[in-house]
DSSP file (Angstrom, degrees, kcal/mol; ACC not computed):
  #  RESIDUE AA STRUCTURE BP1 BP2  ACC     N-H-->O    O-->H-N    N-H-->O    O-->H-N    TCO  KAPPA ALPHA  PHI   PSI    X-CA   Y-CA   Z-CA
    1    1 A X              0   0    0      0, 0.0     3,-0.1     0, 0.0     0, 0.0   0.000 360.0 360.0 360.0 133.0    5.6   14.6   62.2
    2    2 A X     >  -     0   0    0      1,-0.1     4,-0.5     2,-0.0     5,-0.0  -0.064 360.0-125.1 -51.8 167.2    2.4   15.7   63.5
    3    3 A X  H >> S+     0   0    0      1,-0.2     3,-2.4     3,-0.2     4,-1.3   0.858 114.8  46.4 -87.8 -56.6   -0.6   14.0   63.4
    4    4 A X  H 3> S+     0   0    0      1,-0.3     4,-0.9     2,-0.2     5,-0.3   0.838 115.3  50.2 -36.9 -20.8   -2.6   16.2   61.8
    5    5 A X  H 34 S+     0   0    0      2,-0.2    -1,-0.3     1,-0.2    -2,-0.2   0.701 111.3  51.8 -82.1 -26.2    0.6   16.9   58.9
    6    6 A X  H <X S+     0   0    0     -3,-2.4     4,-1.2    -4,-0.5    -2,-0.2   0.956 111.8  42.9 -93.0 -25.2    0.7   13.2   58.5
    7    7 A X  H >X S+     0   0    0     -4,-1.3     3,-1.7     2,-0.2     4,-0.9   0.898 118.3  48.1 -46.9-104.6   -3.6   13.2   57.8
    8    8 A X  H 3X S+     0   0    0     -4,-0.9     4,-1.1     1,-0.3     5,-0.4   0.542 113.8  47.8  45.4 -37.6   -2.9   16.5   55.4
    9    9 A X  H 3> S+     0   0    0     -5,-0.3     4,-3.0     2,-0.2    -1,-0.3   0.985 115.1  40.0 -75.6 -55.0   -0.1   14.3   53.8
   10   10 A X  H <X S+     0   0    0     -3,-1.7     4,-3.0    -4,-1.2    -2,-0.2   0.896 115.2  64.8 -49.5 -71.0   -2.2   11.0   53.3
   11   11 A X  H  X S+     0   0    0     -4,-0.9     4,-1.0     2,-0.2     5,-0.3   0.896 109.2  33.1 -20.4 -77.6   -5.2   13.8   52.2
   12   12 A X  H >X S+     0   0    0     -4,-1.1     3,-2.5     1,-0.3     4,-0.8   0.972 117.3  56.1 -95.8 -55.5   -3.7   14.9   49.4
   13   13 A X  H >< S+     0   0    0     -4,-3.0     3,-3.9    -5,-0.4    -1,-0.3   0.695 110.4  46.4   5.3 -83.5   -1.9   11.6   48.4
   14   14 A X  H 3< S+     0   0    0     -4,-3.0    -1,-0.2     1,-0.3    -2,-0.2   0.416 113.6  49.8 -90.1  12.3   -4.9   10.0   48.4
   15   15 A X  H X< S+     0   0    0     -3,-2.5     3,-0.5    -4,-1.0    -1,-0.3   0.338 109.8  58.4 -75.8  -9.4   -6.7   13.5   46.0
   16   16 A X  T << S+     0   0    0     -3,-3.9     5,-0.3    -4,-0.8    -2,-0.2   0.528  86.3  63.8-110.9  -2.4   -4.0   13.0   43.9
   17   17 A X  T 3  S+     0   0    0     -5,-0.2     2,-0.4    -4,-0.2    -1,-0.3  -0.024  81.3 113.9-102.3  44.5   -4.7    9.5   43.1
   18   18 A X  S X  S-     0   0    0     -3,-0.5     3,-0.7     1,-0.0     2,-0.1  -0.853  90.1 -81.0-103.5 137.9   -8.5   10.9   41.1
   19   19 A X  T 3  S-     0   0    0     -2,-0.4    -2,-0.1     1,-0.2    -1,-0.0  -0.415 112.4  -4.3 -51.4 107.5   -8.5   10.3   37.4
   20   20 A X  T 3  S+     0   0    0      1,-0.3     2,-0.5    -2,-0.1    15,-0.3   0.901  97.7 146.8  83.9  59.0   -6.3   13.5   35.6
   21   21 A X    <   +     0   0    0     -3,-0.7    -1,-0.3    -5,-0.3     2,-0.3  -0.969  22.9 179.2-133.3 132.9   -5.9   15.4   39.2
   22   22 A X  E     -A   33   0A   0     11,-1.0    11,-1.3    -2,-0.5     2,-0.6  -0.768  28.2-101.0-112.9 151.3   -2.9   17.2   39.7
   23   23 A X  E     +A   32   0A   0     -2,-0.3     9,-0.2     9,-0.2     2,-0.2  -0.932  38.5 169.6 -99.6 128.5   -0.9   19.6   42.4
   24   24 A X  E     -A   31   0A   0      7,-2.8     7,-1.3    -2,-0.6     0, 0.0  -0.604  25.5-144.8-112.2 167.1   -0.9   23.2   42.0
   25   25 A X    >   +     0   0    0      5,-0.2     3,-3.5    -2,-0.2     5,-0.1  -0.017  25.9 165.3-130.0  52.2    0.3   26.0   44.2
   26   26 A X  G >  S+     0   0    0      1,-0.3     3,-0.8     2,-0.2     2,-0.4   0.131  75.7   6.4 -19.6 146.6   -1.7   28.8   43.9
   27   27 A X  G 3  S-     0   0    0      1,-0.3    -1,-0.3    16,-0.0    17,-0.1   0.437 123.7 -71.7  90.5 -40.5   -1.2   31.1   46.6
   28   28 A X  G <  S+     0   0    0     -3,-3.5    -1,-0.3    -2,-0.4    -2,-0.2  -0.120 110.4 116.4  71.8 -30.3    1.7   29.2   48.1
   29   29 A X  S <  S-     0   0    0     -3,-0.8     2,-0.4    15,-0.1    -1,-0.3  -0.044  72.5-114.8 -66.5-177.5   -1.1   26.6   49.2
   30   30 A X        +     0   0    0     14,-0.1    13,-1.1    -5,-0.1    12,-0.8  -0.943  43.4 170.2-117.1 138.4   -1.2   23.0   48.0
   31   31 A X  E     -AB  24  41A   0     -7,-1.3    -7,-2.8    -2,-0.4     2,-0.4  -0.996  28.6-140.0-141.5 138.4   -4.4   22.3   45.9
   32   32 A X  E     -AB  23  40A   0      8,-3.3     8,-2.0    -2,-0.3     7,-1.3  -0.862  25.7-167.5-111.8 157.7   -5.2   19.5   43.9
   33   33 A X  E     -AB  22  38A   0    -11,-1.3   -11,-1.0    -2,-0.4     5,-0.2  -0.704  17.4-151.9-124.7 160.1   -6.8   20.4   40.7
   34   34 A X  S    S-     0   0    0      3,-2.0    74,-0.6    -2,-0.2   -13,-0.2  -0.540  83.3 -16.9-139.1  76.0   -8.8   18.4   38.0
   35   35 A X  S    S-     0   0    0    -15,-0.3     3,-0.1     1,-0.1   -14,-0.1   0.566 131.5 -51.2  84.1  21.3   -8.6   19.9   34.3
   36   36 A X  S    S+     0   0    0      1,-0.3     2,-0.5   -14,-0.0    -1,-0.1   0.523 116.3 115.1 119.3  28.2   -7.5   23.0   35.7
   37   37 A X        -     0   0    0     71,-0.0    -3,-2.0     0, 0.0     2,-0.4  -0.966  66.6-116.7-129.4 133.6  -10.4   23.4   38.5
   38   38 A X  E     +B   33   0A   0     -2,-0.5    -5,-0.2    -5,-0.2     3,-0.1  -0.555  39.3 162.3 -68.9 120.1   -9.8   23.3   42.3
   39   39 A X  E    S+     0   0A   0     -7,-1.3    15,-0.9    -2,-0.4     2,-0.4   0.576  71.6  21.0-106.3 -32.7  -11.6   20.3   44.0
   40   40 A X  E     -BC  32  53A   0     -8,-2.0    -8,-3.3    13,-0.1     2,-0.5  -0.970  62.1-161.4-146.6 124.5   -9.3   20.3   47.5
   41   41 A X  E     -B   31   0A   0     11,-2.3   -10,-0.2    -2,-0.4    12,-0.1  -0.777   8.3-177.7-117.6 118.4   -7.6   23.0   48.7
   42   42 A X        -     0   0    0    -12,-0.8   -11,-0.2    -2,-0.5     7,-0.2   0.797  24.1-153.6 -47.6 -40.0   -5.0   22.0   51.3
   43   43 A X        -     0   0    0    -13,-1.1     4,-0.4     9,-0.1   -15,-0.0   0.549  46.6 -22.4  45.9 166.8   -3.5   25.5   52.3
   44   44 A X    >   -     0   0    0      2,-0.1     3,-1.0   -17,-0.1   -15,-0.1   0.222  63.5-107.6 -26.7 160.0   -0.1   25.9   53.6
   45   45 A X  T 3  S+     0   0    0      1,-0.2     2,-1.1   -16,-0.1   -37,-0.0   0.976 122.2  35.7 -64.9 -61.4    2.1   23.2   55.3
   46   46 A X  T 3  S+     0   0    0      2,-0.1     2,-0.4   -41,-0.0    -1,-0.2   0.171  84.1 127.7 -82.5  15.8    1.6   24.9   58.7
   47   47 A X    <   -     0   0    0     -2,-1.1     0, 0.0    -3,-1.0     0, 0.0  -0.646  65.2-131.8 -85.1 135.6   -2.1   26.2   58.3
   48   48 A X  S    S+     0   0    0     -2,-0.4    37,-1.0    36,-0.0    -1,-0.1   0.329  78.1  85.9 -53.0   6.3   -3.9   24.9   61.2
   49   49 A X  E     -D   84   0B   0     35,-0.2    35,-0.3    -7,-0.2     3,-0.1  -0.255  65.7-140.7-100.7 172.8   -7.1   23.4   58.8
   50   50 A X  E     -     0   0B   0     33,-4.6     2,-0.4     1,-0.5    34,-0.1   0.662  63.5 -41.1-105.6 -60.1   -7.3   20.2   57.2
   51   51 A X  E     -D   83   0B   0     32,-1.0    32,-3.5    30,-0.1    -1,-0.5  -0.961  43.0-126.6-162.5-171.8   -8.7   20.8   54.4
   52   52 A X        -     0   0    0     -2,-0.4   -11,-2.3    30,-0.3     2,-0.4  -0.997  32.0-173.2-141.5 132.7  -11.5   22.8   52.3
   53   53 A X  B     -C   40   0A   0     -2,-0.4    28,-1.2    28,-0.4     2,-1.0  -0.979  34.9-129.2-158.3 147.0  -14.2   21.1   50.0
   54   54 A X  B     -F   80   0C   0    -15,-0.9    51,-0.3    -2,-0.4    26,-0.2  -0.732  43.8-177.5 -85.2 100.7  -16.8   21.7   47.6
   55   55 A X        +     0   0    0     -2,-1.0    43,-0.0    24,-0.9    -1,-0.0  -0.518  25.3 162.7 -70.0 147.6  -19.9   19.4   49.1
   56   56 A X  S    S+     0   0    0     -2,-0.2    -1,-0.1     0, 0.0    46,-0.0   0.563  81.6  24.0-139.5 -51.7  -23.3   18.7   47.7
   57   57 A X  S    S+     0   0    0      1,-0.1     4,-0.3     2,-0.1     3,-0.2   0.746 129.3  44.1 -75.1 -37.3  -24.8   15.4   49.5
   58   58 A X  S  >>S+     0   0    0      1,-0.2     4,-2.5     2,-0.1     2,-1.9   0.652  88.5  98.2-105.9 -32.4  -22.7   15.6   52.6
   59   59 A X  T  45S+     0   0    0      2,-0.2    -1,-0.2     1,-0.2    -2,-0.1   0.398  82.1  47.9 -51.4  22.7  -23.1   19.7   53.2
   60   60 A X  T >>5S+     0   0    0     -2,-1.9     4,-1.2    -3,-0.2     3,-1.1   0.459 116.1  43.3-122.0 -75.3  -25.8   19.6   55.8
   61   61 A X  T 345S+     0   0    0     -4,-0.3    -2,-0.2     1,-0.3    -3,-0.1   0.656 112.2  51.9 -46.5 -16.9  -24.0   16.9   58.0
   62   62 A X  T ><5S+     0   0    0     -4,-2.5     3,-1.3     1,-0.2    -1,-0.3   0.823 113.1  53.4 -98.4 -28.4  -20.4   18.6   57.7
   63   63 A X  T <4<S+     0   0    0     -3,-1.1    -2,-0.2    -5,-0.7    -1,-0.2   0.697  99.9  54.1 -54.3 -24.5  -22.1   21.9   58.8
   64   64 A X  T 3< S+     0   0    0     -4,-1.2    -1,-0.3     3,-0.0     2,-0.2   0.243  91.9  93.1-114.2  36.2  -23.4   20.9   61.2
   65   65 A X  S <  S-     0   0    0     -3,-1.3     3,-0.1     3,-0.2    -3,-0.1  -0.368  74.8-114.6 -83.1 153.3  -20.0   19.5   62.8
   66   66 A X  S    S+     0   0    0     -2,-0.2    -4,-0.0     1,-0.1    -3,-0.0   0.782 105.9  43.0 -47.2 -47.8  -17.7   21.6   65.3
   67   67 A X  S    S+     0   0    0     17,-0.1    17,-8.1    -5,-0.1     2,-0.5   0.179  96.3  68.3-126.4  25.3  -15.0   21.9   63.4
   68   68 A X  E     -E   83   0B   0     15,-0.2     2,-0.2    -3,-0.1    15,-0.2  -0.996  53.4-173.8-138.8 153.6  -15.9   22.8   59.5
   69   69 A X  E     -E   82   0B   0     13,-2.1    13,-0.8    -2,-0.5     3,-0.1  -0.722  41.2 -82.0-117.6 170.6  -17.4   26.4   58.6
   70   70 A X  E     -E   81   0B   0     -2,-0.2     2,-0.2    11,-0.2    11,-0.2  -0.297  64.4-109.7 -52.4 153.7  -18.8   28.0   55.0
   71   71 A X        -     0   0    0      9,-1.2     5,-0.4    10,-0.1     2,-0.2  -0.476  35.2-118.6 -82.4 170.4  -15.4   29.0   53.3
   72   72 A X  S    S+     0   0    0     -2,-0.2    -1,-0.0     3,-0.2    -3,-0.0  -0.598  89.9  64.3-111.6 179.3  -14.9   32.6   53.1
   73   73 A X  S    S-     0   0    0     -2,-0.2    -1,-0.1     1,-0.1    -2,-0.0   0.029 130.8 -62.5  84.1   0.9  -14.4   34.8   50.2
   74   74 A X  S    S+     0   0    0     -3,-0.1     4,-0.3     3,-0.0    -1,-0.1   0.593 110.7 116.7 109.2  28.5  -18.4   33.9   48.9
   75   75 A X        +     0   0    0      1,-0.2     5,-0.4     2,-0.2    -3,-0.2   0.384  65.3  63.7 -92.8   3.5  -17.3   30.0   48.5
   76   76 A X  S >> S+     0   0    0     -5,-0.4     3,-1.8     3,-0.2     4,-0.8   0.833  87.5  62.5 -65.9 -62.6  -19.4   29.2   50.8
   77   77 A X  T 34 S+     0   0    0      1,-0.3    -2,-0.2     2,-0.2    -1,-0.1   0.694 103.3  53.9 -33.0 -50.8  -22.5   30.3   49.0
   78   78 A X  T 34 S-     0   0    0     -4,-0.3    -1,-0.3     1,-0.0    -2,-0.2   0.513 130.4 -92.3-100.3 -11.7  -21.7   27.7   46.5
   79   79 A X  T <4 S+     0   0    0     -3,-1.8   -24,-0.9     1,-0.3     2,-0.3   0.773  75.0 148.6  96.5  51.6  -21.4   24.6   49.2
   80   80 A X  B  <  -F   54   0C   0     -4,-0.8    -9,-1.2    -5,-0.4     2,-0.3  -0.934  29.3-168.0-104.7 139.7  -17.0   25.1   49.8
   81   81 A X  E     - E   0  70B   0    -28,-1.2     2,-0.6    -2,-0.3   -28,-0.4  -0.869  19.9-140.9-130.6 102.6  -16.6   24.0   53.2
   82   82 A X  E     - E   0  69B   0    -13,-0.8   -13,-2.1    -2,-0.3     2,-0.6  -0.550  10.6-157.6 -87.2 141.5  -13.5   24.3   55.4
   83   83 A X  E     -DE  51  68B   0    -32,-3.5   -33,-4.6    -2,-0.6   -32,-1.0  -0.809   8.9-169.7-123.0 113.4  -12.8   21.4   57.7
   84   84 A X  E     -D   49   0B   0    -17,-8.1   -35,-0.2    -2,-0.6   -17,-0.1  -0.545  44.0 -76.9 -89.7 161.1  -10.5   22.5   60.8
   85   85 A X        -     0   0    0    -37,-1.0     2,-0.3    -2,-0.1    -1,-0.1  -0.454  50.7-130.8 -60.6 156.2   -8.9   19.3   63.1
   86   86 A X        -     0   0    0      2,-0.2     2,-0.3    -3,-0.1    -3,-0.0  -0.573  30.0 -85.8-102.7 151.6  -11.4   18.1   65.1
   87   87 A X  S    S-     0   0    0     -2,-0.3     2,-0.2     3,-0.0   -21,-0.0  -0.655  97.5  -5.3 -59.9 107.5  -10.7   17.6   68.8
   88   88 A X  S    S+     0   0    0     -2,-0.3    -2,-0.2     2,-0.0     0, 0.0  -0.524 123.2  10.2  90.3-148.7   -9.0   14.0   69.3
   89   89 A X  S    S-     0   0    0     -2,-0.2     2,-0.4     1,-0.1    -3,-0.1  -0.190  78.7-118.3 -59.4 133.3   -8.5   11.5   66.6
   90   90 A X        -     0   0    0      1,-0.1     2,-3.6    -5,-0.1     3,-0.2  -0.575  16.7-132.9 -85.2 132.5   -9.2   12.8   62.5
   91   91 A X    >>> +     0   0    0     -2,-0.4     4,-3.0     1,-0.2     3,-1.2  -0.061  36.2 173.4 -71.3  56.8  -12.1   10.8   60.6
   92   92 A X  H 3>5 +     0   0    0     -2,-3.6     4,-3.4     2,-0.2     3,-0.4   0.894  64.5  57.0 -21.8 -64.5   -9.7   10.4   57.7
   93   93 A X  H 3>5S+     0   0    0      1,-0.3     4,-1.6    -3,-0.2    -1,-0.2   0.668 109.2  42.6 -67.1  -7.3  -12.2    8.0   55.9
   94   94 A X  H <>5S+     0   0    0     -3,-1.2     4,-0.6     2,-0.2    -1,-0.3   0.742 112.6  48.8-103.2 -19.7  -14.7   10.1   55.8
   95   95 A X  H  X5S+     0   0    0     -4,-3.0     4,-1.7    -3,-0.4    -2,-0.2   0.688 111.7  54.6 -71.7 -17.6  -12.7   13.2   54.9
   96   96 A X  H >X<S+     0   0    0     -4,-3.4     3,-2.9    -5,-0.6     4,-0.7   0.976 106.4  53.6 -64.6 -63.8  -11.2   10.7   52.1
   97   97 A X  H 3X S+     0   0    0     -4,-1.6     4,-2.1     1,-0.3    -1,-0.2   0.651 110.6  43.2 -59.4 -10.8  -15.1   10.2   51.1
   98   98 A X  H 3X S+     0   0    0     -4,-0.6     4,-1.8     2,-0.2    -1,-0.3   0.721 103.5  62.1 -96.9 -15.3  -15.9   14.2   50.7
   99   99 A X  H <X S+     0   0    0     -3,-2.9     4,-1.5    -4,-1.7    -2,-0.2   0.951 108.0  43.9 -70.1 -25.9  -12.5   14.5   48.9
  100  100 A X  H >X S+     0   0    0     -4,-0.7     3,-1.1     2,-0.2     4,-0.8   0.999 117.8  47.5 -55.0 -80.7  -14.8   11.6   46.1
  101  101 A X  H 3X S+     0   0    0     -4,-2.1     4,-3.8     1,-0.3    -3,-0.1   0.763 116.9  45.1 -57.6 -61.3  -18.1   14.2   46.5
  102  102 A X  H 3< S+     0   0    0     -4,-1.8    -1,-0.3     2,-0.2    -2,-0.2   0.749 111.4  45.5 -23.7 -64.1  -15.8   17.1   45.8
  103  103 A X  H XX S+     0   0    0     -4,-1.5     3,-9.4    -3,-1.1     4,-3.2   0.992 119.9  52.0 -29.3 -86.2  -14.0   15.6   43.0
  104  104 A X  H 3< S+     0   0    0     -4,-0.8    -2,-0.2     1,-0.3    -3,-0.1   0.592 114.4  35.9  36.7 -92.8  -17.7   14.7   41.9
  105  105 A X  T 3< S+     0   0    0     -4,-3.8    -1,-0.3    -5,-0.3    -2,-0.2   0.368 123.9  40.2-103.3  26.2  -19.0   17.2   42.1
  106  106 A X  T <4 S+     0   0    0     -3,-9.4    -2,-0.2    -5,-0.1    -3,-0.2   0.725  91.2  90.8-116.0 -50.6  -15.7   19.8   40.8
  107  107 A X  S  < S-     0   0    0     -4,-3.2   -72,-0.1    -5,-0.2   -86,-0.0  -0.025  88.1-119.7 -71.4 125.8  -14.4   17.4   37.8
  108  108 A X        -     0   0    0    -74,-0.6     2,-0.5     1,-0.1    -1,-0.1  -0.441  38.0-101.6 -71.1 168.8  -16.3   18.5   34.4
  109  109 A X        -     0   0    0      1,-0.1     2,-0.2     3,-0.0    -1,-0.1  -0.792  27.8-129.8 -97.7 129.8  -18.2   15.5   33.2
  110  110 A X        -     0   0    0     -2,-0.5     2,-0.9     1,-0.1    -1,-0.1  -0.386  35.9-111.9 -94.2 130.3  -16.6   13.5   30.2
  111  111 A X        -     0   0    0     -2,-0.2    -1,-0.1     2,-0.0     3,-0.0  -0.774  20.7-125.1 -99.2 135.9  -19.4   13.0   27.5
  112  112 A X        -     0   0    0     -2,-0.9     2,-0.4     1,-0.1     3,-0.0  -0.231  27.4-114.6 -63.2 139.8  -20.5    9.8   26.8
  113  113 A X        -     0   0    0      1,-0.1    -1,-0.1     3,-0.0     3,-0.1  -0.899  29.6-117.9 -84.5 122.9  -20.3    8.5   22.9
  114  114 A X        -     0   0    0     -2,-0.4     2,-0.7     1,-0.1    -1,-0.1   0.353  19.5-145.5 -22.2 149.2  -23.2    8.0   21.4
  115  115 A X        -     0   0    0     -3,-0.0    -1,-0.1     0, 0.0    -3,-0.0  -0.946  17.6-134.3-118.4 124.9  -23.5    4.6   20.5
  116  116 A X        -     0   0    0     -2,-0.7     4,-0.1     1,-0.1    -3,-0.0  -0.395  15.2-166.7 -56.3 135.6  -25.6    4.5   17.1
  117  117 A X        +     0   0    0      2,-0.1    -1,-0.1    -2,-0.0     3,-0.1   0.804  61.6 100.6 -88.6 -50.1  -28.6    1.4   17.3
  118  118 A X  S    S-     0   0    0      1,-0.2     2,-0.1     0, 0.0     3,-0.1  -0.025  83.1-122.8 -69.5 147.2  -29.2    1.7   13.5
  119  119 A X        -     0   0    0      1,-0.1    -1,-0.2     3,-0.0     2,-0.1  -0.406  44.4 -86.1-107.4 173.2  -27.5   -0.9   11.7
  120  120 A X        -     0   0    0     -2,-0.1    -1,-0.1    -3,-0.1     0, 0.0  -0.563  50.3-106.2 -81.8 167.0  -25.1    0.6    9.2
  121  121 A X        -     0   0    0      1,-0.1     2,-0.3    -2,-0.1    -1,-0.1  -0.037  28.6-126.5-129.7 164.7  -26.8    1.3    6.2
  122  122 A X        -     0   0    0     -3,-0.1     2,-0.7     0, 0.0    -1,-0.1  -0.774  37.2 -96.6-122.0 160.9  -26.0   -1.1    3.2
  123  123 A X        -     0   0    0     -2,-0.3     3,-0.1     1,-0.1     0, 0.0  -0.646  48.4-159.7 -95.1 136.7  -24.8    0.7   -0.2
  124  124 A X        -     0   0    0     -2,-0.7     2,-0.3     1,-0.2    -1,-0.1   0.175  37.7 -49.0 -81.9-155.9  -28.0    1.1   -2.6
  125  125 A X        -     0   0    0      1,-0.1    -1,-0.2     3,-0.0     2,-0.1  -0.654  61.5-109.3 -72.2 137.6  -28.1    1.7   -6.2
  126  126 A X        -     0   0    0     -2,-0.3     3,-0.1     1,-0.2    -1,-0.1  -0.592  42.3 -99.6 -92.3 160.3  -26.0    4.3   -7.6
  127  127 A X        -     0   0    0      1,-0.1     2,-0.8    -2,-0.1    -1,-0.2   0.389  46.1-111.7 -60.3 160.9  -28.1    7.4   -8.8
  128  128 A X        -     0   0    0     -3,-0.1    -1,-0.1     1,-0.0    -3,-0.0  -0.889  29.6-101.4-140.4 172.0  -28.6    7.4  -12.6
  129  129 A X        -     0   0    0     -2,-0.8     2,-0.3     1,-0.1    -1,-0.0  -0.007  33.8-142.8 -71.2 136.4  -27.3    9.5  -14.5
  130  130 A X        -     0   0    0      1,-0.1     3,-0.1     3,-0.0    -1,-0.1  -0.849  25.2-109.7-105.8 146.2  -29.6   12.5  -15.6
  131  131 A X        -     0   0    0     -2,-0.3    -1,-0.1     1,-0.2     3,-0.0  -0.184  46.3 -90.1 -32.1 126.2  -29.4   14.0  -19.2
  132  132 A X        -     0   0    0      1,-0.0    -1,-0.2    -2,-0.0     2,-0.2  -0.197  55.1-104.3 -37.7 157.7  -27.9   17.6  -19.4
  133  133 A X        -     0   0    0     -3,-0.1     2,-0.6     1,-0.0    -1,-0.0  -0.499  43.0-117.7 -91.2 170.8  -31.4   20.0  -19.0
  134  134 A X        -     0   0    0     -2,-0.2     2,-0.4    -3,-0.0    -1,-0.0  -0.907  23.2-129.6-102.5  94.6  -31.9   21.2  -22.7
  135  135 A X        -     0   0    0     -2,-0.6     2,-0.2     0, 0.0     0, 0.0  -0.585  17.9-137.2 -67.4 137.6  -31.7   25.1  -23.1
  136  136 A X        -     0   0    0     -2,-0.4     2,-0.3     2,-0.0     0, 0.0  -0.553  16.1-165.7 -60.6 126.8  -34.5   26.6  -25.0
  137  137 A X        -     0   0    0     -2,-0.2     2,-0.2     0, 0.0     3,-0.2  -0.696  26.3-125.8-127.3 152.9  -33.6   29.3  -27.5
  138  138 A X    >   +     0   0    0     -2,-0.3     3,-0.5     1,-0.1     5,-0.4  -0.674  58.7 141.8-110.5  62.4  -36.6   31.5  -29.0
  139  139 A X  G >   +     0   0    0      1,-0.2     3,-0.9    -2,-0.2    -1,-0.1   0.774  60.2  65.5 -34.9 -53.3  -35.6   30.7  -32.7
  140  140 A X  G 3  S+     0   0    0      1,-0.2    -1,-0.2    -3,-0.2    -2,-0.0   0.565  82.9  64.3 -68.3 -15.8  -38.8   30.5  -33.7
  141  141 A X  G <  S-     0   0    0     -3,-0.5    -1,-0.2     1,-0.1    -2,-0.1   0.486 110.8-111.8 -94.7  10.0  -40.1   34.5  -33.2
  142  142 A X    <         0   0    0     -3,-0.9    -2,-0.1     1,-0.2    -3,-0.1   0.807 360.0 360.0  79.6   0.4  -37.2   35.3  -36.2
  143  143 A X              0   0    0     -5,-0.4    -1,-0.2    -4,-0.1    -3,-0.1   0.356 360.0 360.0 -34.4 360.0  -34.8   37.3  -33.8
């Protein structure tokens, strides 16, 4: 096994271990997903790339690397970055840490429950009871 297949293996292992993240194959590529939304896409076992990732913190510095470009198809635009091997050894831990920004920033955000301050309310008096209203007839005009 190559090195770069055995990075690319490790890669999406270690995308696959993010809370509700899954493998898809869109495409034919391998993509891990999170509630049904792409966070890493892998691309075929033989594509020469490593991997492709949505960045927000790290997208100025990954740019401005050798070996990642804007994605194509207008995913770029949005901060998707494909990250080709680099020349000599792959910075694994640091492509592990943009597969976390990615996640991040891909994975919808769980909403928090509320936690109520107010202490719970104690049971009052129960209402009391009101009289039926009285209807009013006009008796009196001799109808």
């Amino acid at each position: 096994m190559t090195a770069l297949k055995t990075a690319k293996t490790r890669l999406l292992k270690y995308a696959l271990t993010k809370p509700d993240a899954v493998l898809d194959h869109p495409w034919g590529e391998n993509v891990a997903k999170v509630r049904g939304k792409v966070f890493v896409f892998f691309g075929l076992e033989t594509s020469p790339g490593v991997m492709g990732v949505k960045l927000t913190d790290a997208l100025l510095f990954a740019k401005s690397l050798p070996y990642v470009d804007a994605m194509g198809y207008g995913l770029g635009k949005s901060g998707w970055v494909s990250v080709n091997a680099p020349k000599g050894a792959l910075p694994v831990k640091m492509f592990e840490e943009w597969i976390d920004e990615s996640y991040a920033t891909v994975a919808p955000k769980r909403r928090a429950v509320p936690i109520s301050s107010a202490a719970p309310k104690a049971p009052g008096r129960p209402a009391a009871r009101r009289a039926p209203a009285r209807r009013t007839t006009s008796r009196s005009s001799g109808r």
